[in-house]
C-alpha positions as CSV (number, residue, x, y, z in Angstrom):
1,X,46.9,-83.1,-16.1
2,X,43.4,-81.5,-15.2
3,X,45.7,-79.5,-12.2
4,X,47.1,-78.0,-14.8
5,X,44.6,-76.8,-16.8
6,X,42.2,-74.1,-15.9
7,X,42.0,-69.9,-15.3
8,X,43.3,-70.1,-11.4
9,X,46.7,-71.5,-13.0
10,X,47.2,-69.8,-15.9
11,X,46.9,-66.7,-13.5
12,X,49.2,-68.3,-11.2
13,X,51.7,-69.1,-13.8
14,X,51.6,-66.0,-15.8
15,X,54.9,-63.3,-15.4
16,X,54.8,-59.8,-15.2
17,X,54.5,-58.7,-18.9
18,X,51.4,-61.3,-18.7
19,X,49.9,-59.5,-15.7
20,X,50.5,-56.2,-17.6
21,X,48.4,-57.1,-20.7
22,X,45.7,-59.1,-18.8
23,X,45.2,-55.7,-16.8
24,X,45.3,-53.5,-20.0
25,X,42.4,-55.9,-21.1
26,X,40.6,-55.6,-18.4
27,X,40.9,-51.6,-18.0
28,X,39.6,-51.6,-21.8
29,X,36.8,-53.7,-21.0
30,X,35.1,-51.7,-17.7
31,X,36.0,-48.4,-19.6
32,X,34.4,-49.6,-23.1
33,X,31.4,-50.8,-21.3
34,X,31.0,-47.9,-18.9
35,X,30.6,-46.1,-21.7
36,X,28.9,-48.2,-23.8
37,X,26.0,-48.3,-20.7
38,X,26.3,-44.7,-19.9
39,X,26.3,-43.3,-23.3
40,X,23.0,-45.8,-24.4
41,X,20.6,-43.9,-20.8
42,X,22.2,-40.8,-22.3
43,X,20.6,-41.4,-25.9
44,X,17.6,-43.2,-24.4
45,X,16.9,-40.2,-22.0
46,X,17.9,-37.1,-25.3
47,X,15.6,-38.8,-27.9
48,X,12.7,-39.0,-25.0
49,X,12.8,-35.6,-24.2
50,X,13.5,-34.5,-28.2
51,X,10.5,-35.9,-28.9
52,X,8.3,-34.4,-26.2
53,X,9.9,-30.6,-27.1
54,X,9.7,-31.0,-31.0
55,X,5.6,-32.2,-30.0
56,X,5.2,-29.0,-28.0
57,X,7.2,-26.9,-30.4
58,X,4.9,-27.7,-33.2
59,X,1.7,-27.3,-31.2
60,X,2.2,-23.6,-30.5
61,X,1.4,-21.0,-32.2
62,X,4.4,-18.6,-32.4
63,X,8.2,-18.2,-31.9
64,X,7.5,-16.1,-28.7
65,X,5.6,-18.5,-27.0
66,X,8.6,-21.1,-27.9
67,X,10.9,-18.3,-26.1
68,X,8.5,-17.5,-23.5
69,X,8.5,-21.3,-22.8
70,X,12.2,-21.2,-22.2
71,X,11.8,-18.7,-19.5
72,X,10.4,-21.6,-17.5
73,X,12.1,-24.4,-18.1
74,X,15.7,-24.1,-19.7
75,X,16.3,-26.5,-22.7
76,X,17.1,-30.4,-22.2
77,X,18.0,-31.3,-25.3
78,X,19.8,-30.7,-28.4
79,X,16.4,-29.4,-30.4
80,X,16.0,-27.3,-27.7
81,X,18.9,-25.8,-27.5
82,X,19.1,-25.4,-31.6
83,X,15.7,-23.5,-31.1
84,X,16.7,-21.1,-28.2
85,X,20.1,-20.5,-29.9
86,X,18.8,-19.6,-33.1
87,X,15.9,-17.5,-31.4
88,X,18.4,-15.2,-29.6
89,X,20.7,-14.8,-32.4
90,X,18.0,-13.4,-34.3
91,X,16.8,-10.9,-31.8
92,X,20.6,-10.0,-31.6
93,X,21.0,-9.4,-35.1
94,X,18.2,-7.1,-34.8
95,X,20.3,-5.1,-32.2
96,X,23.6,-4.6,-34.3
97,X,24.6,-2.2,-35.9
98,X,23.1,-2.0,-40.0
99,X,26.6,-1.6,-41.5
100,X,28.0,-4.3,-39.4
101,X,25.3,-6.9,-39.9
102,X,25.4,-6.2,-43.6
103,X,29.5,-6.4,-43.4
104,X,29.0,-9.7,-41.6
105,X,26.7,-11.2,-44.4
106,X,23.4,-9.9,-43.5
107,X,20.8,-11.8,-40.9
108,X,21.0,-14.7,-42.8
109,X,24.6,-15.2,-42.8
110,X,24.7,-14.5,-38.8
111,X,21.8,-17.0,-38.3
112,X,23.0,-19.9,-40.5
113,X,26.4,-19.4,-38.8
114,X,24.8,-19.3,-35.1
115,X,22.6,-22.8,-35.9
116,X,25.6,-24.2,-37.9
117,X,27.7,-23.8,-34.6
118,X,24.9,-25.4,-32.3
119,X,25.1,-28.6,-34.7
120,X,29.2,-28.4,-34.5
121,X,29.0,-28.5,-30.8
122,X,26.4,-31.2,-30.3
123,X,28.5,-33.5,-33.2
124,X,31.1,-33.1,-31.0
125,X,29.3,-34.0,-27.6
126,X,27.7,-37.0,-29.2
127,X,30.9,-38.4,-30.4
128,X,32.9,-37.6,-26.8
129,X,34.0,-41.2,-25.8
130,X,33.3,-43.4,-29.2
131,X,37.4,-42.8,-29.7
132,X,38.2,-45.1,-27.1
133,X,35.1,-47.8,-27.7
134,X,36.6,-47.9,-31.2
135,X,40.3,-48.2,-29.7
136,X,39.5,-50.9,-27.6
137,X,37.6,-52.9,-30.6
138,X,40.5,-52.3,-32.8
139,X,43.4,-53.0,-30.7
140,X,42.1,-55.6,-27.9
141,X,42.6,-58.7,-30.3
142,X,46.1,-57.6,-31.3
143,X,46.9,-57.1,-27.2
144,X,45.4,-60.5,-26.1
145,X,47.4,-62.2,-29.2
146,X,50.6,-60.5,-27.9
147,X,49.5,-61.9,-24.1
148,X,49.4,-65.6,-26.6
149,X,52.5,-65.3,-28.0
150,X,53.8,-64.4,-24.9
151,X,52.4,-67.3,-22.9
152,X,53.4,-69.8,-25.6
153,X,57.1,-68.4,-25.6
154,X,57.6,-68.9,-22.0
155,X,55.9,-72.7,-22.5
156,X,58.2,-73.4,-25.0
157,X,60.9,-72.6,-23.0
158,X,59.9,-74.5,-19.9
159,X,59.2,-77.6,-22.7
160,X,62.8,-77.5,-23.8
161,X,64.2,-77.4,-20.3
162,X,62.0,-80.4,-19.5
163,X,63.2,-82.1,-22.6
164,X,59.3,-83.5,-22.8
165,X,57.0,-82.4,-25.5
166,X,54.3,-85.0,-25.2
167,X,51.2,-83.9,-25.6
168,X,50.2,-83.9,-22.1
169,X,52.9,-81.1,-21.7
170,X,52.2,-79.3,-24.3
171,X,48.3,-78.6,-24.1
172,X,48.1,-77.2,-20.9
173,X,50.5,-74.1,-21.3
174,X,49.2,-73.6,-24.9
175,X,45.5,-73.5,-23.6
176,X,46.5,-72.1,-20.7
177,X,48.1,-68.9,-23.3
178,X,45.2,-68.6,-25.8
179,X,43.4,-67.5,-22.9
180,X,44.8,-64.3,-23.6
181,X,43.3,-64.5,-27.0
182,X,39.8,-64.8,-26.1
183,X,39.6,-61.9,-23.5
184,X,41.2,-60.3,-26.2
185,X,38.0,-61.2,-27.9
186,X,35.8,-61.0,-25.6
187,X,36.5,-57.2,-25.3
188,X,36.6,-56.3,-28.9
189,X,33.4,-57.6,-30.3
190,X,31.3,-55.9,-27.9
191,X,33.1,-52.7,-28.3
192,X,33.0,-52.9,-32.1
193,X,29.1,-53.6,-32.0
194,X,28.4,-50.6,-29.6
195,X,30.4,-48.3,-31.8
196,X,29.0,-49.3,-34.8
197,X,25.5,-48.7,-33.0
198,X,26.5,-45.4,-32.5
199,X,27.9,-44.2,-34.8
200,X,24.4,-44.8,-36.8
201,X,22.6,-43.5,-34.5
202,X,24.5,-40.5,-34.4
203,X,24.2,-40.3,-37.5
204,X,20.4,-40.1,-37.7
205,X,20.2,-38.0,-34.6
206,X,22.5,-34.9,-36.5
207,X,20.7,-35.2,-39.7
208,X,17.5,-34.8,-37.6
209,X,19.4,-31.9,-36.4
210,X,20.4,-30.2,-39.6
211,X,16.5,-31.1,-41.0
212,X,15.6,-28.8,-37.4
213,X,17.7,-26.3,-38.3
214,X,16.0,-25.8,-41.8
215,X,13.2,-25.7,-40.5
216,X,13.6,-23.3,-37.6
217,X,15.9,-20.7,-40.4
218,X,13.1,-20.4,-42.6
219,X,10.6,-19.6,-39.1
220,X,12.7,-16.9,-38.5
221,X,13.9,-15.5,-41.8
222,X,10.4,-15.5,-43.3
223,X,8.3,-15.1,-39.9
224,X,5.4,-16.9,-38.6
225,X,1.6,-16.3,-38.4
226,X,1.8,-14.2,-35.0
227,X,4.5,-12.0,-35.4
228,X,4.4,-8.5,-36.8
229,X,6.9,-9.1,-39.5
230,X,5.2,-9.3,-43.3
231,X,5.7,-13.1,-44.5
232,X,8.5,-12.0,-46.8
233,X,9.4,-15.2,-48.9
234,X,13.1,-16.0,-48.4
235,X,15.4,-13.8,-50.6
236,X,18.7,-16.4,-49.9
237,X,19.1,-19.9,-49.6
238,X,21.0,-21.1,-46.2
239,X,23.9,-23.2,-46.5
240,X,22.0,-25.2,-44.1
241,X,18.8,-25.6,-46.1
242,X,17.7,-26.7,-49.5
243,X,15.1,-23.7,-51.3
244,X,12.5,-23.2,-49.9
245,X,9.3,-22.2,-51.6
246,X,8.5,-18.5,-51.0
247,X,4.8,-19.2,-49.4
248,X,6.5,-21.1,-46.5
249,X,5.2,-20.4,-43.4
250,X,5.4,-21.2,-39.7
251,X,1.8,-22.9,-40.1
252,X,2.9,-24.8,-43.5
253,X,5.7,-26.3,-41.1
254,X,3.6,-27.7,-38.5
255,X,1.5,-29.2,-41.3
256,X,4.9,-30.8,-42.8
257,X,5.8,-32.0,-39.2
């Protein structure tokens, strides 16, 4: 009886449909936890170097130093890239055409529009690959039960050619076929826990984001300390932002960061 039990047979005795499904369970599990590895250095490595820029954002004194600083070293990070993109769609507002730019909505309209399209695209890059870590929690335990029912099929059939169904014959191909159902397990619940993971953290990182991108359309709408603009308070609200008081400034910001 114990020759009969264990992994080594059941792979021995398994057919090809059972070969087929205990492949697809093992594709789901190096992909899901490829990504799951990959994507957790990824975040580790963007909120590092998020926090360093938002620290040296903060600590200068103007917007042109921010875009000077970009001449050096080109943006790592989703803040950074927020900042530059809403930086040169300002100074390329300033080049159009009056008539256009008010047809277009004014400066505003093109800015809240430029940052709202830097968000878009880094929503959709921190999101690439969760569609298969939530495929392969969701559908993993209904393959490996198909790999059970399977298995138990074929034992039942071998049982009734045999004409034994003591329990000596029956245990080893039923254990040998729930095997199925536990790597069916064992790749779902550590796919549904990553994807859970991020999808919170996700979460957090874009409302971070969106908070960013309030702050850096009121920096250039009302202008900062250095610039030559006038600190005109801000005529319209951005779809992006909540109202802002009038006397907010780039120096007021740094405070409130």
């Amino acid at each position: 009886m114990e020759q009969g039990l264990g992994f080594s047979h059941f792979l021995a005795q398994i057919d090809g449909v059972g070969i087929s499904v205990l492949v697809l369970l093992i594709s789901l599990s190096v992909a899901s936890w490829y990504l799951i590895i990959t994507k957790s250095i990824s975040n580790f490595i963007a909120k590092r170097r998020a926090t360093a820029f938002l620290k040296h954002f903060w600590s200068v004194e103007s917007l042109n130093a921010v875009r000077k600083s970009f001449d050096n070293s080109p943006p790592n990070n989703a803040f950074a890239e927020l900042a530059k993109l809403g930086i040169e769609a300002a100074a390329d507002s300033k080049m159009h055409d009056s008539q256009k730019l008010a047809a277009a909505g004014g400066t505003s309209e093109f800015l809240t529009r430029a940052l709202r399209n830097g968000i878009d695209q880094e929503a959709a890059r921190v999101e690439n690959g969760l569609t298969l870590i939530a495929s392969a929690g969701s559908a993993a335990p209904y393959i490996g039960l198909f790999g059970t029912v399977w298995g138990i099929y074929h034992a039942l059939i071998q049982i009734g050619l045999s004409g034994q169904g003591t329990l000596d014959k029956v245990a080893g191909p039923v254990g040998e076929a729930l095997i199925m159902t536990a790597l069916g397990l064992a790749v779902a619940i550590p796919a549904v826990l990553a994807y859970n993971a991020f999808v919170r953290r996700n979460r957090i990182w874009l409302a971070r984001l969106d908070a960013f991108a309030h702050d850096l359309f009121v920096l250039i709408t009302v202008g900062d300390d250095n610039s030559n603009d006038s600190k005109v308070p801000l005529q319209q609200t951005s779809p992006i932002s909540h109202t802002i008081a009038p006397a907010t400034t780039y120096s007021n910001l740094k405070e409130r960061a």
